[in-house]
GULUMFI-737039 format. One line per 5 residues: for each residue x, y, z of C-alpha. Coordinates in steps of 0.05 Angstrom, whole numbers, plus 5000, padded with zeros to 4 digits. Layout:
<rokols>
X:Y:Z  ... .
</rokols>
This chain:
<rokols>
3623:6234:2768  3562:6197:2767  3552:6145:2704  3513:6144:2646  3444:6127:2663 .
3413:6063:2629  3349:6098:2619  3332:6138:2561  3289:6199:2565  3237:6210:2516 .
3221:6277:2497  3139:6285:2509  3105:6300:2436  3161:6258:2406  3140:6199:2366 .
3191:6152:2397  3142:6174:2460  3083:6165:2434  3111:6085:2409  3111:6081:2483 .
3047:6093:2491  3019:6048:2440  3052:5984:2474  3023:6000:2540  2961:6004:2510 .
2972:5949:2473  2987:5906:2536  2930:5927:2567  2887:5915:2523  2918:5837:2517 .
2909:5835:2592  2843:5846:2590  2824:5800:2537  2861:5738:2575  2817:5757:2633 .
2762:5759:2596  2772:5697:2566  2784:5661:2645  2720:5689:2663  2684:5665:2599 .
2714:5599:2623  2700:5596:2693  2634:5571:2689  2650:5518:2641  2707:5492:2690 .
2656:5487:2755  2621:5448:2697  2675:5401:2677  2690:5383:2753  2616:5358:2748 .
2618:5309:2695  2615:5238:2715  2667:5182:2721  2661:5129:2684  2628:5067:2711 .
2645:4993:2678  2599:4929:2683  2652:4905:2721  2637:4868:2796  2695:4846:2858 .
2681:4768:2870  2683:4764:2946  2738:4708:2955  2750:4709:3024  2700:4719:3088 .
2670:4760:3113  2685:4737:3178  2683:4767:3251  2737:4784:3297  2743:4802:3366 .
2674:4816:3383  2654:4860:3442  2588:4882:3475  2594:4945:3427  2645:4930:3371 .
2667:4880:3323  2712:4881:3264  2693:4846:3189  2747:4824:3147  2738:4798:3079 .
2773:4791:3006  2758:4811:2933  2786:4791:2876  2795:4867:2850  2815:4929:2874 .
2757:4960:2911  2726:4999:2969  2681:4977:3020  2627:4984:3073  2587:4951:3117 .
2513:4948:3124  2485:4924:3199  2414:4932:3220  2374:4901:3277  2362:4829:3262 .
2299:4809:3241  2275:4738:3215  2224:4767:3163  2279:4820:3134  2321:4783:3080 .
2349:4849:3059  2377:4908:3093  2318:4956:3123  2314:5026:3108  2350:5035:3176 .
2408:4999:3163  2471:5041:3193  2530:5038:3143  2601:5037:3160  2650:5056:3115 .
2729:5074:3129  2774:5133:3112  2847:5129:3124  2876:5197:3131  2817:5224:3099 .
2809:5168:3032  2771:5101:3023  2818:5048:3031  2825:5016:2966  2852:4939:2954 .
2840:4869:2952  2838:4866:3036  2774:4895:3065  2771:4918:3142  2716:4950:3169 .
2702:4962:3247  2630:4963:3268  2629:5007:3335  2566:5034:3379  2535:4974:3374 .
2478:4949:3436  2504:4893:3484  2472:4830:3478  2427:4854:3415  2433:4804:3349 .
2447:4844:3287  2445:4830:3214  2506:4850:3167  2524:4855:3093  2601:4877:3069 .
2587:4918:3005  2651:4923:2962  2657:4965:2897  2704:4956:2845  2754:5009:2830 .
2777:4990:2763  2834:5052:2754  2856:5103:2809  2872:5171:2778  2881:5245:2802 .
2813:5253:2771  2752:5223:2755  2776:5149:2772  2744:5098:2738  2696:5054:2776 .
2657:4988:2782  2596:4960:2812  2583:4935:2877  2584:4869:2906  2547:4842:2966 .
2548:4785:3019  2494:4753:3028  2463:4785:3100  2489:4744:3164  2465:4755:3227 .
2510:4764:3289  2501:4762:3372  2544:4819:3411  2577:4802:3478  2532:4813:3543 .
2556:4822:3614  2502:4814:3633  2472:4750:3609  2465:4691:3661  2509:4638:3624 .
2563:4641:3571  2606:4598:3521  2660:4584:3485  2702:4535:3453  2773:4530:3446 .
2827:4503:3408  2900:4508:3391  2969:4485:3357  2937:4464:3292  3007:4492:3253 .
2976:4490:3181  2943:4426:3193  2882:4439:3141  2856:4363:3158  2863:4372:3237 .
2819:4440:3238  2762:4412:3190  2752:4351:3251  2760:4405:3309  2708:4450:3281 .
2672:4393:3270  2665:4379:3336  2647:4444:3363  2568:4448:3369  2560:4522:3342 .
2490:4526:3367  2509:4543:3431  2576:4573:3430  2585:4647:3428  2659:4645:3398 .
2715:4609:3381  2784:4619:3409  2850:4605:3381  2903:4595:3432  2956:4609:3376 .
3004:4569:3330  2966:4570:3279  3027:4569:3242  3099:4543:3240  3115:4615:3212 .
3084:4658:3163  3107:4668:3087  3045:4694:3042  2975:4711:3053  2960:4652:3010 .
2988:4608:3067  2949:4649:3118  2885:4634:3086  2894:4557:3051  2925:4535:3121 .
2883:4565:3170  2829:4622:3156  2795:4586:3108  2779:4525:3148  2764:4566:3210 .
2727:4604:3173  2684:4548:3142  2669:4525:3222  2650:4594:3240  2609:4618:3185 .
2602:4701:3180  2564:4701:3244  2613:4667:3296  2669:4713:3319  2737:4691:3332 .
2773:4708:3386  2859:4702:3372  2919:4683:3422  2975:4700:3388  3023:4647:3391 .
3098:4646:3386  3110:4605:3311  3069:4673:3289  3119:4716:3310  3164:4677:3248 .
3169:4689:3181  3172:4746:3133  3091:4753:3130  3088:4762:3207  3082:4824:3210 .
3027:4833:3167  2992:4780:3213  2937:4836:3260  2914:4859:3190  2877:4785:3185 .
2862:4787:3257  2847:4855:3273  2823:4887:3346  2792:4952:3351  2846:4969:3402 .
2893:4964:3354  2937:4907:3392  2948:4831:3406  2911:4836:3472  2856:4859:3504 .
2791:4844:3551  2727:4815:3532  2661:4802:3578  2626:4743:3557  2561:4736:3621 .
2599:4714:3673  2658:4715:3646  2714:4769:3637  2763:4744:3585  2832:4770:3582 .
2861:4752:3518  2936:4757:3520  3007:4753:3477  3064:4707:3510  3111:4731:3454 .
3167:4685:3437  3193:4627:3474  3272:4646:3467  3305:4705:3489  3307:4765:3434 .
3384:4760:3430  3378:4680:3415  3416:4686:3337  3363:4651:3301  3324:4719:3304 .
3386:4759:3282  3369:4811:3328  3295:4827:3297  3258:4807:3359  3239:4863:3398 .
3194:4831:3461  3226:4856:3519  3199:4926:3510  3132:4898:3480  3114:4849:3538 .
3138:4906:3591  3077:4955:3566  3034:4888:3559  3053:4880:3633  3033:4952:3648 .
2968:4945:3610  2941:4890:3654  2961:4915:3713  2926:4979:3702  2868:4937:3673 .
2864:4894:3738  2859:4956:3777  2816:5004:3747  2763:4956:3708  2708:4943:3748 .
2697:4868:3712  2758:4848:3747  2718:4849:3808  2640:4839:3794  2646:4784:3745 .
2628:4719:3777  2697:4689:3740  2768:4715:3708  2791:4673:3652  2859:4684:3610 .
2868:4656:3538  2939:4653:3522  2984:4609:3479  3045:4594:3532  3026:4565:3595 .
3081:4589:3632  3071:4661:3603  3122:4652:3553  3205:4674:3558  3209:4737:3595 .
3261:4789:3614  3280:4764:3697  3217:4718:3694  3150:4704:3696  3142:4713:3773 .
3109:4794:3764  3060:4757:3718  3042:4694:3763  3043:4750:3819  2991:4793:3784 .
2949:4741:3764  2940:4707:3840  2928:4774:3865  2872:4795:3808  2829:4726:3832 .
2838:4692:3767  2805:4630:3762  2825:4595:3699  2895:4599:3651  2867:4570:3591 .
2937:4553:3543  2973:4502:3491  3038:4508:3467  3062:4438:3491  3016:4397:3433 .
2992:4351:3503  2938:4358:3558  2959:4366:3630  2923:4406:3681  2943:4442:3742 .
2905:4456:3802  2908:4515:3850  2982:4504:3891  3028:4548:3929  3052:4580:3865 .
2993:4604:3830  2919:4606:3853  2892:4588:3782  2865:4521:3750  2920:4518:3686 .
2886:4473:3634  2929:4465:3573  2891:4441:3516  2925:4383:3470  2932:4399:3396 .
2869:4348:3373  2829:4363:3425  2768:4415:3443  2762:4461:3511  2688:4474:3518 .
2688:4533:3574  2609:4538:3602  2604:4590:3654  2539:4603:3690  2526:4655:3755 .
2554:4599:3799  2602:4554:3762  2643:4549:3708  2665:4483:3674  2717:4468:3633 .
2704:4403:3585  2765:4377:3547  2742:4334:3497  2795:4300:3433  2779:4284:3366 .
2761:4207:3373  2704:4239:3420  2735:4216:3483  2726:4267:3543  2792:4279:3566 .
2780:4321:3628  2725:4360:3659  2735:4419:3707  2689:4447:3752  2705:4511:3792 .
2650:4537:3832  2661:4614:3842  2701:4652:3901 .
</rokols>
């Protein structure tokens, strides 16, 4: 037999059914009064979610920069410091003597990472589309962010650098140069007389063949013992141009090294044109094998050099440079291309058969120079640690001019082109 049902039927008429009715109705009617009262509410909501955040008298102190790295014909990246919390843009206009302030057609370029401002005390901001050969101005614009919340964050005011002008890359221009230097391993003292000697007039960049370090522990270090003096040579409007060198590989601040030194491809090495020149930049890694103890099996180069390897190949034959520029020029820290996996003979190999003309390298802290010989068809000058390669290249020539610190030419390289 079937059980009792839990349900209880009320008789129609009844007044335990008509108690029934007076709830429902009841909520109902509280139903429609809670709607009412979100609709009522609505508007003043949409009108909340307009109120503004608050804004303090509060400025970021630029501290650091900006500088320039690893210019190009259309891009460069800015890098700078504040002393607060903040987010950032740059201003870059058409250079113009008369115009000491942005013009009303000044492009700004501001980041998003995943879709938000970057916010914090290091500032990176890419400049892309630019014209070859065209001098710019710039100004990095940094606004403090005094508290991030879910809503209505508080904010600062803005700071500004004062506007620097800059030079892009040209392939085509008739002459190029650039000056180049390397090993100064923290040497605050030994960088101040190097960029002294450096005549910034009439060099396009700087490069740093690496070991700028003897490893890295803080961004404090980073800056005191090398930034900051090479960025008081080159001013805002001289970009640098970085080697990596193996000591950089070292230290528990390493891998936070490419923020400082960032490319817009994203990696250690690349491919600049610079007139006659076409400039391969490249990493040698480390100078012991990845298993060697001391790196208790943290050093990972064998698979990093391998796609390096593949990049340049590809690079060599599909970029037209490689071929049309009057001369081929690699910047690298280890003259002998650094340790590799079964040797540096694929490397040599590729670099005989892409016509390079110079190897332009330190690591050894003395100057020696090799010409062309029957293993590789290059001119290998390794730069001493107080001393200065001036690289001039023109349609016809290009000149290598190794000068030290006590002013005394060391060597001077001429290599007429192929």
């Amino acid at each position: 037999m079937p059980g009792p049902s839990r349900f209880r039927k009320v008789p129609m008429g009844s007044e335990g059914f008509r108690k029934v009715l007076r709830r429902q109705a009841a909520k109902k009617s509280f139903i429609l009064a809670i709607c009412a009262v979100l609709v009522c509410a609505l508007p003043s909501l949409a009108l909340a979610q307009s109120e503004p955040y608050k804004v303090f008298e509060t400025k970021p102190v630029i501290t650091e920069g900006p500088y320039l790295v690893a210019l190009s014909e259309t891009s460069v990246s800015v890098v700078w410091m504040t002393d607060a919390p903040s987010h950032s843009k740059v201003r870059v206009w058409k250079f113009n003597e008369l115009a000491q302030s942005a013009s009303a057609g000044a492009a700004e370029f501001e980041p998003q990472v995943d879709g938000l401002a970057p916010v914090g005390l290091r500032h990176v901001v890419t400049l892309t589309g630019l014209a070859p050969g065209t001098t710019y101005s710039y100004q990095a614009v940094s606004t403090r962010v005094v508290k991030l919340k879910a809503y209505w964050p508080d904010k600062g005011l803005a700071t500004e650098s004062k506007p620097a002008p800059f030079t892009t890359f040209d392939a085509r221009k008739p002459a190029a140069s650039f000056s180049a230097i390397t090993d100064t391993h923290e040497d605050i003292a030994r960088i101040g007389k190097l960029m002294k000697m450096v005549d910034w007039t009439t060099t396009d960049a700087l490069v740093h063949l690496g070991d700028a370090f003897d490893w890295l522990d803080t961004e404090e270090q980073l800056f005191r013992k090398w930034l900051t003096p090479i960025v008081a040579g080159l001013g805002p409007g001289k970009p640098l141009l970085y080697a990596r060198g193996n000591h950089e590989l070292r230290g528990p601040f390493a891998r936070n090294l490419f923020d400082y030194v960032p490319t817009p491809e994203g990696r250690f090495y690349y491919a600049r044109d610079l007139g006659p020149v076409h400039l391969l930049v490249l990493d040698t890694g480390e100078d012991k094998p990845d298993n060697t103890n001391v790196y208790a099996d943290l050093n990972k180069t064998i698979p990093y050099r391998a796609a390096e390897l593949t990049w340049l190949r590809e690079h060599v034959k599909t970029d037209t440079r490689m071929t049309s520029a009057p001369f081929r020029v690699v910047a690298m820290h280890q003259p002998k291309w650094g340790w590799l996996e079964g040797g540096n003979a694929p490397w040599i190999a590729l670099a005989n058969d892409a016509k390079v003309d110079l190897v332009l390298a330190g690591h050894n802290h003395r100057f020696s120079y090799e010409a062309p010989n029957a293993e590789h068809a290059y001119h290998l000058v390794v730069v001493g640690q107080d001393q200065v390669a001036r690289v001039d290249a023109t349609m016809t020539e290009l000149r290598v001019t190794v000068t030290g610190t006590d002013g005394v030419v060391v060597k001077t390289v001429a290599i007429p082109r192929r």
